[in-house]
C-alpha positions as CSV (number, residue, x, y, z in Angstrom):
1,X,1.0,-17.7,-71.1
2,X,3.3,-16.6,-67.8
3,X,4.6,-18.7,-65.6
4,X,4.5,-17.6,-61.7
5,X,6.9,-18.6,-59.7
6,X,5.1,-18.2,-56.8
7,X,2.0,-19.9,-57.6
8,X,4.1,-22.9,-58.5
9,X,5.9,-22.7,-55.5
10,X,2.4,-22.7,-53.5
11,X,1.1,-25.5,-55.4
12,X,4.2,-27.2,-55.3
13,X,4.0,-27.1,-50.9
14,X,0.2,-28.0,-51.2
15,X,1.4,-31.1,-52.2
16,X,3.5,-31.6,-49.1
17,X,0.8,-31.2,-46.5
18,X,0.3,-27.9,-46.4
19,X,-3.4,-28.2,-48.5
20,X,-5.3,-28.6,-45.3
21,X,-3.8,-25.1,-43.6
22,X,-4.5,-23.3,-46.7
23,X,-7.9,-24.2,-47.2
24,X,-8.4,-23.2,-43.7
25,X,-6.9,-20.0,-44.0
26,X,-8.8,-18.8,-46.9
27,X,-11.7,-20.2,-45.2
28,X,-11.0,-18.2,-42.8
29,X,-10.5,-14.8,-44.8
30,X,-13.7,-15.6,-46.2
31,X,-15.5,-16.0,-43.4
32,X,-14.4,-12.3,-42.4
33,X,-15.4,-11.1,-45.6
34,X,-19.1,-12.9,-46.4
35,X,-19.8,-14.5,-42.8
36,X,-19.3,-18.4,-41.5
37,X,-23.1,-19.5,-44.1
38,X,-22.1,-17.3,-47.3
39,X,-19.3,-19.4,-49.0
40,X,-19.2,-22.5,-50.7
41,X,-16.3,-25.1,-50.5
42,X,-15.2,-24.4,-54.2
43,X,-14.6,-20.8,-53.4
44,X,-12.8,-22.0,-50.1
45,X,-10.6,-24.2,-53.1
46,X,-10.5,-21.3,-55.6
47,X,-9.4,-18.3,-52.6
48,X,-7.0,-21.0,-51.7
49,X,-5.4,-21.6,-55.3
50,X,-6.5,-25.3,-55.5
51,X,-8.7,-27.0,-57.9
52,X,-12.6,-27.3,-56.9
53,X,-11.6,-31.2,-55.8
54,X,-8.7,-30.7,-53.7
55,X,-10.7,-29.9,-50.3
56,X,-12.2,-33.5,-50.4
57,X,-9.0,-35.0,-49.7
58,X,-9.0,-33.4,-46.1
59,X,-12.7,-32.7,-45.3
60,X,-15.7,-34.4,-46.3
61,X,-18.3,-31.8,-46.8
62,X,-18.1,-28.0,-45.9
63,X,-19.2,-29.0,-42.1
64,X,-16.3,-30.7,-41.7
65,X,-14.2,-27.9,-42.9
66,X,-16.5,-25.0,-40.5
67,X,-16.1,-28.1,-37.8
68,X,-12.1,-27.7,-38.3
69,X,-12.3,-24.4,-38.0
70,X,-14.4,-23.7,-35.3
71,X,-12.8,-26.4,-32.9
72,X,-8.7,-24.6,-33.6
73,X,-10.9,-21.9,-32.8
74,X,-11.7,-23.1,-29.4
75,X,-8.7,-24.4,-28.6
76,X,-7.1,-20.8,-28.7
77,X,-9.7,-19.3,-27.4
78,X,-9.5,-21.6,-23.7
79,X,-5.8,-21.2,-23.6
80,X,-6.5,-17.0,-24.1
81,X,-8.7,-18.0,-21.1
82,X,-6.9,-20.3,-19.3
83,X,-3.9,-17.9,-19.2
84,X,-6.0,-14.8,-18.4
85,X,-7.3,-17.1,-15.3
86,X,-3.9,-17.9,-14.3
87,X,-4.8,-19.9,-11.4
88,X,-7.0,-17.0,-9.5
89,X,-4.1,-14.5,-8.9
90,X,-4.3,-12.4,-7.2
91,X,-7.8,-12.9,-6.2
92,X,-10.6,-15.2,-7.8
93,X,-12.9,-11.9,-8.2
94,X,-10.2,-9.9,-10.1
95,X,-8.5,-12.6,-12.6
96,X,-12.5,-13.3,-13.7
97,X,-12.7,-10.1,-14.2
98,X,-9.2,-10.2,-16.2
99,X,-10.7,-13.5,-18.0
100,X,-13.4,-11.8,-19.4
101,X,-11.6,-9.0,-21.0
102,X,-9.6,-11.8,-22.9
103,X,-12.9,-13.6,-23.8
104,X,-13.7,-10.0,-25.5
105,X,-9.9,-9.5,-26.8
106,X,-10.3,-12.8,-28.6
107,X,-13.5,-12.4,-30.1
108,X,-12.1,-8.7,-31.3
109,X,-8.9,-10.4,-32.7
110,X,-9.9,-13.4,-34.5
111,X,-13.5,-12.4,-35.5
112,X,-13.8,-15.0,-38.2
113,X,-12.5,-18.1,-36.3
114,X,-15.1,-16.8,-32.9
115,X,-17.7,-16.2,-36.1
116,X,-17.2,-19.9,-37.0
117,X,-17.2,-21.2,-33.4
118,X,-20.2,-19.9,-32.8
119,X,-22.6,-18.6,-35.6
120,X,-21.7,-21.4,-38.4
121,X,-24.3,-24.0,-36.8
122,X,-21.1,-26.5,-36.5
123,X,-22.7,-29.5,-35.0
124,X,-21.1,-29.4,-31.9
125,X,-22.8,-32.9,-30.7
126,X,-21.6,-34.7,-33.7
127,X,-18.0,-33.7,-33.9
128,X,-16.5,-34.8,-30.6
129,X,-13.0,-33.2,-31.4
130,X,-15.3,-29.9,-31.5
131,X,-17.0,-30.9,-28.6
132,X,-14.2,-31.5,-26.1
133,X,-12.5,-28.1,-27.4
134,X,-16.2,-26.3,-26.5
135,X,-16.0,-28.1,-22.7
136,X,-12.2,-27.1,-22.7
137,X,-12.9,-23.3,-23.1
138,X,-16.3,-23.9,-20.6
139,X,-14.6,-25.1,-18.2
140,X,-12.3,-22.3,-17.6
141,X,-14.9,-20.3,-16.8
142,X,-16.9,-22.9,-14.4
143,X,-13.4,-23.0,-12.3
144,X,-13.5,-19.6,-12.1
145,X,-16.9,-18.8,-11.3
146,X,-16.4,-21.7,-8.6
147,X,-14.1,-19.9,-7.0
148,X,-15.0,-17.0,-6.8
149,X,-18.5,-18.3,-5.4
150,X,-16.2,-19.8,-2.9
151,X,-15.8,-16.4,-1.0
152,X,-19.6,-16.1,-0.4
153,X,-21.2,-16.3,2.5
154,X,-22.1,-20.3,2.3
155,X,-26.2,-19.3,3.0
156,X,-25.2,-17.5,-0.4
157,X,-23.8,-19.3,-2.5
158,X,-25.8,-20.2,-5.9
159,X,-25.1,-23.6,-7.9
160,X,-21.7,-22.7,-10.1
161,X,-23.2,-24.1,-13.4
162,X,-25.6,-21.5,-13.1
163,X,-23.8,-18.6,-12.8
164,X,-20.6,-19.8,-15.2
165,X,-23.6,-19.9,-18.2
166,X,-24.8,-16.4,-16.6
167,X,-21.7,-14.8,-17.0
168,X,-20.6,-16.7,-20.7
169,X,-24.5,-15.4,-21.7
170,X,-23.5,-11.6,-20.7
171,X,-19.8,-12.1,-22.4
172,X,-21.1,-13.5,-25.2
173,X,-24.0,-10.7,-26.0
174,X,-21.5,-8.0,-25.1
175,X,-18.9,-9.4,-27.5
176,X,-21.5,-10.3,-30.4
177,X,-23.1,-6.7,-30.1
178,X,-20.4,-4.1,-29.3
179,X,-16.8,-6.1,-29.8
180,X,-17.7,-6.9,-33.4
181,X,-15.1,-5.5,-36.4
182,X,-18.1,-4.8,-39.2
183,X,-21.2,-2.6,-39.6
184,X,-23.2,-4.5,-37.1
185,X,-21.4,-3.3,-34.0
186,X,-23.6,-1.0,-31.4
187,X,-22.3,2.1,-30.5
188,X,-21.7,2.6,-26.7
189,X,-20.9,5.3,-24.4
190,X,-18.4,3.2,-22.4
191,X,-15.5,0.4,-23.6
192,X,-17.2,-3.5,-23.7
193,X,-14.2,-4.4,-21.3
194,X,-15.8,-2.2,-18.6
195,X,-19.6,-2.9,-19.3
196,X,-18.5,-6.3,-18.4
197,X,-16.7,-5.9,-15.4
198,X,-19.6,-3.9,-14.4
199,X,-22.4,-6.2,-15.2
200,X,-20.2,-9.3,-13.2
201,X,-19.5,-7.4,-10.3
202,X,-23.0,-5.8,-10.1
203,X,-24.3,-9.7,-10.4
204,X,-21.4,-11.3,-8.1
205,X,-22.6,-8.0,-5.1
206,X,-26.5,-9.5,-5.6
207,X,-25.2,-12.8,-4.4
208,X,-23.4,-11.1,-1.6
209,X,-26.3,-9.7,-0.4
210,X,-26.1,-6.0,2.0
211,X,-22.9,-5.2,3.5
């Protein structure tokens, strides 16, 4: 029998609290590799180098651990926003424009985490952790969608809720059809960053009404 350094070494730091980040990194990794449903926890612990036990002393069940990893999701995902935004410079119509080319840019670069935030059935209602990282990321775009609606005529103006969950609903289908990084991304004659701008500022002109 060898002896690996390195695998002791990685045990060895397991045992000094870094369990928990490695469980959710090969989580993670696997997630990429079989989707957020086609894992179990004891090949989350066996990816991760740990006995089939280990995950229980950090999560519960494996909703606990897609829970974990859907809400540091989140919490990346509105400060990509939130910085995007930055404040409505230099006008409210261009940074949401600018916001949701980094709502695509992060579901391109960390597929599995936007995977796990929102295709793992995470129980966003029963995890309020989860929950206030959701409304976090929301709320970005309701500020920015308020804004902006700010600049229309007042006889024009449309209730903000309604058209912050338009515009997430059009992000959202662009980025789960044509931003994805496997086999089930649509082919399309133009980038998703501009089909985006184009579909909110074709939406935003309908509000506006003639010039």
């Amino acid at each position: 029998m060898t002896w690996d350094p390195g695998d002791h070494t990685k045990r060895r730091n397991y045992h000094h609290g870094n369990l928990r980040e490695a469980l959710i990194e090969a989580a993670l990794r696997l997630i990429g590799e079989k989707g957020p449903s086609g894992f179990t926890v004891a090949e989350a612990a066996r990816a991760a180098g740990v006995s089939p036990a280990a995950p229980y002393r950090h999560f519960k069940d494996r909703e606990q651990l897609m829970a974990d990893i859907a809400r540091r999701g989140f919490e990346a995902f509105a400060a990509s926003l939130r910085a995007a935004w930055d404040h409505g410079k230099p006008s409210p119509r261009s940074a949401l424009v600018r916001t949701g080319r980094a709502y695509l840019d992060f579901a391109r670069r960390e597929p599995a985490a936007y995977s796990a935030m929102f295709e793992s059935g995470a129980a966003v209602h029963d995890d309020p952790e989860l929950r206030k990282a959701g409304e976090e990321a929301f709320t970005v775009l309701r500020e920015a969608c308020e804004r902006v609606i700010a600049t229309l005529p007042p006889e024009r103006r449309p209730p903000p809720m309604m058209v912050a969950l338009h515009i997430w609903s059009m992000s959202h289908g662009i980025a789960s059809l044509f931003t994805r990084g496997d086999a089930a991304r649509r082919p399309i004659p133009m980038s998703p960053e501009d089909l985006l701008e184009a579909g909110v500022l074709v939406y935003l002109d309908g509000f506006a009404g003639p010039p």
